[in-house]
C-alpha positions in Angstrom: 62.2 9.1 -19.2 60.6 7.6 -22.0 59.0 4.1 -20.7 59.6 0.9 -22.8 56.9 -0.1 -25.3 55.6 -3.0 -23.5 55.1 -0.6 -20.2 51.4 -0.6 -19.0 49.3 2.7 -20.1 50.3 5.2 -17.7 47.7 8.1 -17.6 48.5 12.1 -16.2 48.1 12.4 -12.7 45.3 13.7 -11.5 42.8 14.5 -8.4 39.5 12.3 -8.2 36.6 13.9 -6.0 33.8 11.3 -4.8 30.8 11.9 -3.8 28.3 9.2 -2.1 24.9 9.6 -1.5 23.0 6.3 0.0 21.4 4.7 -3.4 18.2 3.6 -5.0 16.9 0.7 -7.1 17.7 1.2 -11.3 13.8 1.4 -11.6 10.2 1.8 -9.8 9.2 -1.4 -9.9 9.0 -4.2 -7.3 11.6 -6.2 -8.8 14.0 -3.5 -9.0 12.9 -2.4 -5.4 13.5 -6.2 -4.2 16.7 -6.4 -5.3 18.0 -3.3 -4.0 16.3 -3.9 -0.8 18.1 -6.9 -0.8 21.3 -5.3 -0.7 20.9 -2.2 1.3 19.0 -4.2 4.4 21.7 -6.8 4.2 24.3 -4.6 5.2 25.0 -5.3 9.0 25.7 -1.3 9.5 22.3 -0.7 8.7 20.8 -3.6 10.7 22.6 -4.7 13.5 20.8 -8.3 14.2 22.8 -11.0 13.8 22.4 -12.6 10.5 21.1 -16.6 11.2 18.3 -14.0 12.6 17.7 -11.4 10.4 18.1 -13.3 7.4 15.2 -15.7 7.0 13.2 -12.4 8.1 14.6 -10.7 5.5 14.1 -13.2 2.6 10.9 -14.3 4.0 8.2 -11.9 5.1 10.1 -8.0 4.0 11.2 -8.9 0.8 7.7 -10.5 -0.2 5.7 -7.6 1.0 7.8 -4.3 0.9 8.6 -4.5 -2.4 5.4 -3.3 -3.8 4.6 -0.6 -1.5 8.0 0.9 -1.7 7.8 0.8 -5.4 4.1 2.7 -5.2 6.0 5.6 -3.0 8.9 5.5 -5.4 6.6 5.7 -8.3 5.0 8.9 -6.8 8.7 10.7 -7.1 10.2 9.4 -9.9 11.7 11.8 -12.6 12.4 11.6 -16.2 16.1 11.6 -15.6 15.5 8.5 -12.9 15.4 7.9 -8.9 15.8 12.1 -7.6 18.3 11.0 -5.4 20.6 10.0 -8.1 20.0 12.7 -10.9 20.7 15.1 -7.6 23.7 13.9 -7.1 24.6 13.5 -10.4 23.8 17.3 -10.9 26.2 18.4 -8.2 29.1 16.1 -9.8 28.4 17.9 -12.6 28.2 21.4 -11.6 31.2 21.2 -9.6 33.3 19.3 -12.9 36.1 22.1 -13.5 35.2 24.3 -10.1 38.8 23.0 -8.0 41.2 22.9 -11.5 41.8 21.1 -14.6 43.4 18.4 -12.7 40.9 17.0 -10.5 38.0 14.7 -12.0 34.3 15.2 -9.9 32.2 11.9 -10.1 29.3 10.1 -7.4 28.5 7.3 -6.3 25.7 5.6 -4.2 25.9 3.1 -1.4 23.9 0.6 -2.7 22.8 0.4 -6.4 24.6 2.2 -9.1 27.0 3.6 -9.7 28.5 1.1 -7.7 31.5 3.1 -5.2 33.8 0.4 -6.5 33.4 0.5 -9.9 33.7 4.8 -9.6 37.0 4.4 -7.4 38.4 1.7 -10.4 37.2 4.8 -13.3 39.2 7.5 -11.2 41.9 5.0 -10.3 41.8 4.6 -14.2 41.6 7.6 -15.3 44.4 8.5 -13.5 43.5 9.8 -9.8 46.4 9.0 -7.4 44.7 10.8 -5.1 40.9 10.9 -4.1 38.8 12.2 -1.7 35.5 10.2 -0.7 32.7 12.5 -0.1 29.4 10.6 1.8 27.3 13.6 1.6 25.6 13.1 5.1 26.2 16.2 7.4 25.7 14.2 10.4 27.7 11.3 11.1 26.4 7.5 11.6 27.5 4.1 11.5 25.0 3.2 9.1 25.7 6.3 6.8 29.1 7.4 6.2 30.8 4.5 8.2 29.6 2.1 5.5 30.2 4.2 2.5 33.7 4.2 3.6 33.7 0.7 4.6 32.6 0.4 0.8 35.2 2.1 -0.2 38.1 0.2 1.8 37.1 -2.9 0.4 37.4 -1.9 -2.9 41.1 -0.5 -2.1 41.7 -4.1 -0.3 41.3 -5.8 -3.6 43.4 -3.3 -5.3 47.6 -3.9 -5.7 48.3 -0.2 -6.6 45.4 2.4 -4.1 45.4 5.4 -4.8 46.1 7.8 -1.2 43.0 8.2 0.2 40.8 11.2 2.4 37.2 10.7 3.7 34.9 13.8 4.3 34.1 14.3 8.0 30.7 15.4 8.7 29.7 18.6 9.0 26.8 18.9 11.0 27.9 22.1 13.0 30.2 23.5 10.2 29.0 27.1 10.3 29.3 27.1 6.4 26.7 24.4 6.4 24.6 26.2 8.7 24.7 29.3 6.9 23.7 27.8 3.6 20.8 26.1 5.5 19.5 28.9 6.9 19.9 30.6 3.4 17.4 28.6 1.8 15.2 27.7 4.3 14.7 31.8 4.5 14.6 31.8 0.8 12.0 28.5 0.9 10.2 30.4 3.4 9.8 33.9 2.2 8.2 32.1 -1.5 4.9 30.6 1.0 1.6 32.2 1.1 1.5 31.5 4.3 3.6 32.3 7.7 4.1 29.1 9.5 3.3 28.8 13.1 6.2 26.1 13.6 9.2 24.8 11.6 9.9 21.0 12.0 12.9 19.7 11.4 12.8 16.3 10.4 15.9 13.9 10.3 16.3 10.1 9.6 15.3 7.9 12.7 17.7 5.5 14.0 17.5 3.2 16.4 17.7 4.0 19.8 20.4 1.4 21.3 22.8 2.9 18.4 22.4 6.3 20.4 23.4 4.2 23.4 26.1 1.9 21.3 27.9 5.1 21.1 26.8 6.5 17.8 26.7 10.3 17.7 24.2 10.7 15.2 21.7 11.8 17.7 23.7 14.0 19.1 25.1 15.8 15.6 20.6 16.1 14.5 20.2 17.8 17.8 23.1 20.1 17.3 22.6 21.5 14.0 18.7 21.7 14.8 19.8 24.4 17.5 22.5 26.1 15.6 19.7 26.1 12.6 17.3 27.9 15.2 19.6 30.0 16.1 20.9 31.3 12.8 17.3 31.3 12.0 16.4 33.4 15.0 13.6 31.2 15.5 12.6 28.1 17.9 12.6 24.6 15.2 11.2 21.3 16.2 13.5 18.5 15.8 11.7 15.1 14.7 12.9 11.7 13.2 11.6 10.1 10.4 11.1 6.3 8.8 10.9 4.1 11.8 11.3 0.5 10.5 10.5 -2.7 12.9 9.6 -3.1 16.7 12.6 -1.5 18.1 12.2 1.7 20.0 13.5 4.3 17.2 15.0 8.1 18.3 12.0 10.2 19.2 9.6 12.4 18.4 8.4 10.1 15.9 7.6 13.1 12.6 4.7 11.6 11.9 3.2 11.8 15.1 4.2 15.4 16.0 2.5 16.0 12.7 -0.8 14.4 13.7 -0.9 16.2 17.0 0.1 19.4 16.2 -3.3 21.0 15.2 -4.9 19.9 18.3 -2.4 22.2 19.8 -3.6 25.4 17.9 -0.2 24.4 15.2 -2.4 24.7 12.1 0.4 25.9 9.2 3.5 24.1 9.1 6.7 24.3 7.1 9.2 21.3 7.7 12.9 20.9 6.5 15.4 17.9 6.2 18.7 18.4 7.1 19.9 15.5 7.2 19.4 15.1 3.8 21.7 16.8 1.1 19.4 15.7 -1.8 16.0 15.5 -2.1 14.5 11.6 -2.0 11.9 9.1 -1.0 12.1 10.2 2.2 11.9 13.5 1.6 9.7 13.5 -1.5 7.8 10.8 -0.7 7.2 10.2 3.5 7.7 13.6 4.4 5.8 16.0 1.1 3.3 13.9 -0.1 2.5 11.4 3.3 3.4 14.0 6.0 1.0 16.8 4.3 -2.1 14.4 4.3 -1.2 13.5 8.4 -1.1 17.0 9.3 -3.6 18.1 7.1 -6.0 14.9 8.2 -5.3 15.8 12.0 -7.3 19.5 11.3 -3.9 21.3 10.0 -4.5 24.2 7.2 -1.3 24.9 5.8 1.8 22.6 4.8 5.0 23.1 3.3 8.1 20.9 2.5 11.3 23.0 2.7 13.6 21.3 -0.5 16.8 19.8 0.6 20.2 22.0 -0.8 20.5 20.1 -3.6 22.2 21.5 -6.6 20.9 24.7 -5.6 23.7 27.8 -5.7 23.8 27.9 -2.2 23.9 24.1 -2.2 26.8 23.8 -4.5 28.7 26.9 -2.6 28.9 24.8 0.2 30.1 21.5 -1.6 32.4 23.7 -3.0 33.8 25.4 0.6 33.9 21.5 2.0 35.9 19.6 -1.0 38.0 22.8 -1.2 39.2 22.8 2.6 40.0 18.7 2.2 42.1 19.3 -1.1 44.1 21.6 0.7 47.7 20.1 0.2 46.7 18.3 -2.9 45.6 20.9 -5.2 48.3 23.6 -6.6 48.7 27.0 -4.5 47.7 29.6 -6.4 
């Protein structure tokens, strides 16, 4: 049927693939910092005081002060192409661009900054994608993680009259493909050291401790795949969380102070992996390359290696691959 001239634009059909990561300011700068600060510890998933509190706090004494430090860390990790975060995720949209069929578009989106996860779902939307699949690239689920990407999302869809049909990636912490391609590269990380490690930390982002008790399973997921990594691994790990922010009591061990004390315990060479991370960033980079080695090496440690995240790394984008394939299931042709 040939639709009348006046008839809005109506583009081919096709499959849109998002993936989220959590975000980063547009620059290193404190102004860039400040504003994306702004937005990312507004966000009541991520802190859960009620706002008449949290707010003068937030305008007042953080965004005055944290600002410029955070911009010195980011200014330590940032790359030609921009923030690592994004140019990692925008090389694994990329590289997976034509990998599930000439019908389905690949594009990313952060949390907070840009791209914006609205303005990508109005490009697919757009570009025709009746159908698309949010990815929020965190293996392990939280409220403050994947629950706010896709509350993102939603209220996009909310101010939309025509949404496309909608699927959210579920986490994947214990997925044994997941595991597998960890274990891969940590092996391959690993085998590349001059030096054998006496331990293997695995470091994960903190999180409050009442969310653990609020019912979040986040700590739960870290502690799984840290003992399906070990065992894959054949090899005992150290689980650890990361970034404490505030007074509250955050998930322990606290990384950095399992760093500090391990040499007094004989633990003199150290490797140390992020899983909870599926690209390389700040905290990674930053807190856990560049600030973790100086603790451990400070406390009377000798050796220290960071363990890169999957990234776009071939084993990386296998697994992306194995994940968006198994949720297209149904959308894409059979072949």
């Amino acid at each position: 049927m040939t639709p009348p001239p006046d008839h809005p634009p109506i583009a081919p059909r096709r499959i849109g693939v998002l993936l989220i990561n959590l975000g980063t300011p547009d620059a290193p700068d404190p102004p860039a910092v400040r504003r994306y600060l702004a937005e990312f510890l507004s966000d009541p998933r991520v802190v859960e005081i009620p706002r008449l509190i949290w707010q003068p706090i937030l305008r007042g004494a953080v965004l005055t002060t944290r600002p410029k430090k955070s911009a010195h860390a980011y200014q330590q990790v940032w790359r030609e192409d921009g923030s690592p975060l994004a140019a990692i995720t925008r090389a694994q949209a990329q590289a997976l661009a034509g990998d599930f069929g000439p019908g389905v578009t690949v594009d990313y989106a952060m949390r907070y900054g840009n791209p914006a996860i609205g303005d990508r779902i109005q490009a697919l939307k757009d570009g025709g994608c009746d159908r698309i699949l949010l990815a929020p690239l965190y293996p392990q689920y939280s409220g403050a993680t994947t629950a706010t990407a896709n509350d993102k999302a939603f209220a996009k869809l909310a101010q939309m009259r025509w949404q496309p049909a909608i699927r959210t990636l579920p986490p994947y912490h214990d997925d044994p493909a997941y595991i597998a391609a960890l274990a891969t590269s940590v092996r391959q990380a690993m085998a590349a050291l001059p030096f054998t490690p006496d331990a293997l930390l695995t470091s994960f982002h903190g999180m409050p401790e009442r969310t653990l008790k609020l019912g979040d399973p986040y700590h739960c997921q870290c502690q799984k795949t840290a003992r399906l990594l070990g065992e894959a691994l054949g090899r005992e790990v150290t689980i650890t969380f990361q970034s404490r922010f505030g007074r509250a009591r955050w998930l322990e061990p606290a990384t950095d102070v399992v760093l500090a004390e391990l040499p007094a315990r004989g633990i003199r060479k150290v490797a140390i992996v992020a899983p909870g991370f599926s690209a390389d960033c700040l905290e990674t980079l930053e807190e856990l390359a560049i600030r973790g080695r100086e603790t451990f090496i400070e406390a009377g440690g000798s050796d220290f290696a960071y363990l890169p995240c999957l990234n776009d790394s071939p084993v990386g984008l296998d697994l992306l691959r194995t994940l968006i394939r198994r949720e297209l299931e149904g959308w894409l042709p059979v072949t």
